[in-house]
C-alpha positions in Angstrom: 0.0 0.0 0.0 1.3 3.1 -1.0 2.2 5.4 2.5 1.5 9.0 2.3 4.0 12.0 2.8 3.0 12.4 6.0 2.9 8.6 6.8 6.7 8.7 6.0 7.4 11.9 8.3 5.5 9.7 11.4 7.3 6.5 10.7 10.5 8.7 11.0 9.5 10.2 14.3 8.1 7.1 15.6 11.5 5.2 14.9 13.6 8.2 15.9 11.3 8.0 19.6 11.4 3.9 19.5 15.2 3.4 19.1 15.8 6.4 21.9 13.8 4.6 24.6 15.6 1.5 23.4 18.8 3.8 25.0 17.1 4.9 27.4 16.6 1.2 28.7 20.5 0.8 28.3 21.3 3.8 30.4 19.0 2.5 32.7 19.9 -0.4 33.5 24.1 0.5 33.7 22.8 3.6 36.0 19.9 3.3 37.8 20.0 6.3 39.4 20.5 8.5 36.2 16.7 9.1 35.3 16.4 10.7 39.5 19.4 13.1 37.8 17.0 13.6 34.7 14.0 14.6 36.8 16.2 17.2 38.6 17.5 18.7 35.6 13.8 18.7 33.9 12.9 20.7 37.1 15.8 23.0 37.9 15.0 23.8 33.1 11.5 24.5 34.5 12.6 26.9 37.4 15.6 28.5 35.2 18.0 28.0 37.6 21.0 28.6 35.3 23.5 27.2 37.6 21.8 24.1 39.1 21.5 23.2 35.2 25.0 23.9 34.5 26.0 21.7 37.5 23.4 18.7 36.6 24.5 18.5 33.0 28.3 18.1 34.3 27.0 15.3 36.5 25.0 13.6 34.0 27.9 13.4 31.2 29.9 12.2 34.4 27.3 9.7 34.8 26.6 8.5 31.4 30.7 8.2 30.7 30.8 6.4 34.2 28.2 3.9 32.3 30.4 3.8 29.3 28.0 6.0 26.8 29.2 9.0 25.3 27.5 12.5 26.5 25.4 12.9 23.4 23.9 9.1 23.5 20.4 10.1 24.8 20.2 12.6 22.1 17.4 12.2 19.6 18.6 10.9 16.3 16.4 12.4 13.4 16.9 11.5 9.5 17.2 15.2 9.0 18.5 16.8 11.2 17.4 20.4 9.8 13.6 20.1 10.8 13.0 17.1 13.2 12.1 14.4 10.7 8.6 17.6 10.4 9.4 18.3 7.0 9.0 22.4 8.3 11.9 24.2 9.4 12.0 26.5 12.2 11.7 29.6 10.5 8.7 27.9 8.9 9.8 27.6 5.2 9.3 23.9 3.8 12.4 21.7 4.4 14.2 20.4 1.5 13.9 16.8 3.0 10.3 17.4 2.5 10.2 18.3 -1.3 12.4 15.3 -2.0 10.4 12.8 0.0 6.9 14.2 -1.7 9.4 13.9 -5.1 9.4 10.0 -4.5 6.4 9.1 -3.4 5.0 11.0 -6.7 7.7 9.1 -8.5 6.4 6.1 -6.8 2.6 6.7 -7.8 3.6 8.0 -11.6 6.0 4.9 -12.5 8.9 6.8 -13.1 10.4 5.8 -9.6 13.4 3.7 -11.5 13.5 6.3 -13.8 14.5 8.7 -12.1 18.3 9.5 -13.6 16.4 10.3 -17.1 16.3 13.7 -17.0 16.9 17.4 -18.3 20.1 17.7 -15.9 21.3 13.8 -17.7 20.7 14.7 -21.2 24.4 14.9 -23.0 24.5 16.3 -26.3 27.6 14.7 -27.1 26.5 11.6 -27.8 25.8 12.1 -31.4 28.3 12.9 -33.2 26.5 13.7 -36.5 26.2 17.4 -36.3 22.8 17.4 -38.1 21.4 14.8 -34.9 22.4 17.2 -32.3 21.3 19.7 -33.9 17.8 17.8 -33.5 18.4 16.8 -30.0 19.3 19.9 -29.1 15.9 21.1 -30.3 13.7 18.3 -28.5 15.7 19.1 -25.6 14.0 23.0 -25.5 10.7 22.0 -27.4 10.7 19.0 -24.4 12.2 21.6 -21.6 9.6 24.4 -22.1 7.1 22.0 -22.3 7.4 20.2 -18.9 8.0 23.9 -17.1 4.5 24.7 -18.3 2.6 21.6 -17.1 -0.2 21.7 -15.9 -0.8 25.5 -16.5 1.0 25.7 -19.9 -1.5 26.8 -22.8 0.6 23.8 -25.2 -1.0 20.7 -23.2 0.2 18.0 -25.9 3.3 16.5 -27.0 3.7 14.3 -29.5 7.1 12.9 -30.5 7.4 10.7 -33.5 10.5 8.7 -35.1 12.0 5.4 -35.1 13.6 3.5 -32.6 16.8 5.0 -29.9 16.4 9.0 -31.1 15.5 9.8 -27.3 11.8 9.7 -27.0 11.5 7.8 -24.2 13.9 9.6 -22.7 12.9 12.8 -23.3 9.2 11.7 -22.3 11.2 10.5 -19.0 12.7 14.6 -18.2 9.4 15.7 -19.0 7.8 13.6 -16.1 10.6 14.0 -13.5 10.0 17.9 -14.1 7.2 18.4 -13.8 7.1 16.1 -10.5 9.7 18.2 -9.2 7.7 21.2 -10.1 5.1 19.4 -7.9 2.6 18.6 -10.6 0.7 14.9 -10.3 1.7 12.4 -13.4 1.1 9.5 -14.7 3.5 6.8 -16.8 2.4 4.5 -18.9 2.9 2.5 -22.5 0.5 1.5 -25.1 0.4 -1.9 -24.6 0.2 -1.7 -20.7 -2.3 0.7 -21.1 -4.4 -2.1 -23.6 -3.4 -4.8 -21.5 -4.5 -3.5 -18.5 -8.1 -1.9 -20.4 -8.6 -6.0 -22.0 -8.1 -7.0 -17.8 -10.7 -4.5 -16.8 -13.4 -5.7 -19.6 -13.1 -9.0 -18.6 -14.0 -8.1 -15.0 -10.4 -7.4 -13.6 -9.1 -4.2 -11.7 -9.6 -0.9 -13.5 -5.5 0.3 -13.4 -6.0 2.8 -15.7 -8.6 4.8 -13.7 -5.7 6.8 -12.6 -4.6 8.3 -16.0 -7.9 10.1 -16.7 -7.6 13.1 -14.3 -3.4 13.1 -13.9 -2.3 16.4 -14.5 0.6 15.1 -16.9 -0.4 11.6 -18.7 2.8 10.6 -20.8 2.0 7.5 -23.3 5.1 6.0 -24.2 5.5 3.6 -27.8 1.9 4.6 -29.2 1.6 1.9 -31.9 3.4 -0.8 -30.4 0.2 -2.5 -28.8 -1.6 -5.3 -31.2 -3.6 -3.7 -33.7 -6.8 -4.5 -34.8 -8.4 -4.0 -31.6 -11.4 -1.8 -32.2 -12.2 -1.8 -27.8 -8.5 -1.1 -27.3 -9.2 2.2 -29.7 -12.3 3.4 -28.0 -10.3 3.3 -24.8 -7.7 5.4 -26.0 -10.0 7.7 -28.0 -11.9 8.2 -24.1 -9.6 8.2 -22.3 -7.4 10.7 -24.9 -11.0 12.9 -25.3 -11.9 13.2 -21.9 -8.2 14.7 -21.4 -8.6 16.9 -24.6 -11.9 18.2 -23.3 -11.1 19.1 -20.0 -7.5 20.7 -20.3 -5.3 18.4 -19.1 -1.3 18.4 -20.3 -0.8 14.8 -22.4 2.4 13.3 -23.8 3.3 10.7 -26.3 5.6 9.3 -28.3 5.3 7.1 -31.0 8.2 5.5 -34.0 5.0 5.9 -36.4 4.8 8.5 -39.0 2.2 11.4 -38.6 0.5 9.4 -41.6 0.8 6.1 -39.7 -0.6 7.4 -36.8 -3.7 8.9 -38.8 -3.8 4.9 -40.5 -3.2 2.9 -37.7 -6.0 5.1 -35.0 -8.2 7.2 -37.4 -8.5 11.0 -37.2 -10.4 11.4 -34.3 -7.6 10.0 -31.8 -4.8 11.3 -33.8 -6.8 15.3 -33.8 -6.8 15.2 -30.2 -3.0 14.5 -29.6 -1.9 16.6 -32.4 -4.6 19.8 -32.3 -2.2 22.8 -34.0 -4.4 24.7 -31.2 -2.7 23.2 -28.5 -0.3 20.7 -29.7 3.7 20.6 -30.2 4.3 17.6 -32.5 8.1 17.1 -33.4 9.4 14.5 -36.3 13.0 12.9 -35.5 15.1 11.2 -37.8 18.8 9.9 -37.7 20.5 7.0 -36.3 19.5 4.9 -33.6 21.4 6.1 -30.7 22.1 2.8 -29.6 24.0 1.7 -32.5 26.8 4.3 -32.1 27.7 4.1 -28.5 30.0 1.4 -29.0 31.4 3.0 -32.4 
């Protein structure tokens, strides 16, 4: 079951608590009499008797080194030391521990979890050595960039990317995603036959696991055309699925190694208007060598 940002920040605390009363029990059992010394201090702090506290904390680091434990041992040990294992600083500003965890466990929900090193900060230009290709990369990297900054407020809500096989699609659909999680915004992963899979489960009575793509603020559909054709329920599902997100404004995209004109053939006009609406949509055509093949050149 997935555990909710706040979930996390208790199990923290709670573990933080639980393995300082397992000390606690330690201490108490080498030194019986430290915890009277600990009820002193705890009321000369209350009174703010400045020197009786000065002279019990001398005599409690005399008695916890007496025990053989270092002064610090009954210390609370948070993961983060900055805010408590709270996620809110004391000056109240959000705690950087706090944007990475929620960064996860969005990672977690959108399937890009493992994918996480596939993004803007990764991309390296100089892996293609044809001038021409870099050129190109260099484009989808800004076309891909601007888009993901605008999500989910951005007026160009689609984003098709077409070509063959290792040009950087599904890596590019990858920095998308992990932007615009890190820019806090809710998305979704998935691939056309995972998507048709899981739709063929549903009809025949199974879990509905695609429920979750309908209302995601970024839906990214990875190898559009590599599902089995033919299907005319898999095509309703996408052209619902794609329609309800046209109609209501949500930020969708795709990648496919189909042609525009494949596209039209293989899903019919009325899926393919509603990824690649010149209203709304950025649609970009790669070409060149398969990335892949010249790595080891």
């Amino acid at each position: 079951m997935q555990k909710s940002v706040s979930d996390i920040f208790q199990a923290r605390r709670d573990k933080s608590l639980s393995e300082l009363r397992s000390r606690q029990a330690e201490v108490a059992a080498a030194a019986p009499g430290f915890f009277a010394l600990e009820q002193a201090l705890a009321a000369a702090r209350a009174a703010k008797d400045g020197e009786e506290i000065s002279a019990l904390l001398k005599e409690r680091e005399r008695t916890l080194s007496q025990a053989g434990f270092p002064a610090d041992y009954l210390d609370r040990r948070h993961e983060c030391p900055h805010c408590g294992d709270t996620g809110i600083r004391e000056d109240g500003s959000e705690c950087v521990c706090m944007k990475k965890t929620r960064c996860l466990a969005a990672a977690r929900l959108s399937n890009l979890e493992r994918l996480s090193g596939e993004r803007f900060e990764s991309w390296d230009f100089s892996l293609f050595p044809d001038g021409a290709q870099r050129e190109s990369s260099k484009k989808l990297y800004s076309l891909c960039s601007d888009y993901a900054n605008g999500v989910p407020k951005g007026n160009v809500r689609n984003l098709l990317l077409l070509g063959g096989t290792g040009l950087g699609k599904s890596f590019a659909l990858h920095s998308v995603g992990n932007r615009a999680l890190e820019n806090g915004a809710g998305v979704r992963l998935t691939t056309a036959p995972r998507f048709f899979a899981s739709e063929m489960e549903r009809i025949r009575g199974g879990a509905d696991d695609n429920a979750a793509l309908f209302d995601a603020e970024l839906l990214i559909i990875d190898d559009l055309g590599a599902e089995p054709a033919n299907s005319s329920v898999a095509a309703d599902s996408l052209f619902a699925l794609l329609d309800y997100r046209y109609t209501v404004g949500r930020h969708t995209a795709a990648a496919s190694n189909l042609s525009a004109s494949d596209l039209v053939q293989r899903y019919g006009s009325r899926i393919t208007s509603r990824l690649m609406d010149a209203n709304c949509s950025a649609v970009l055509a790669l070409s060149g060598r398969d990335l892949r093949l010249f790595r080891h050149c």
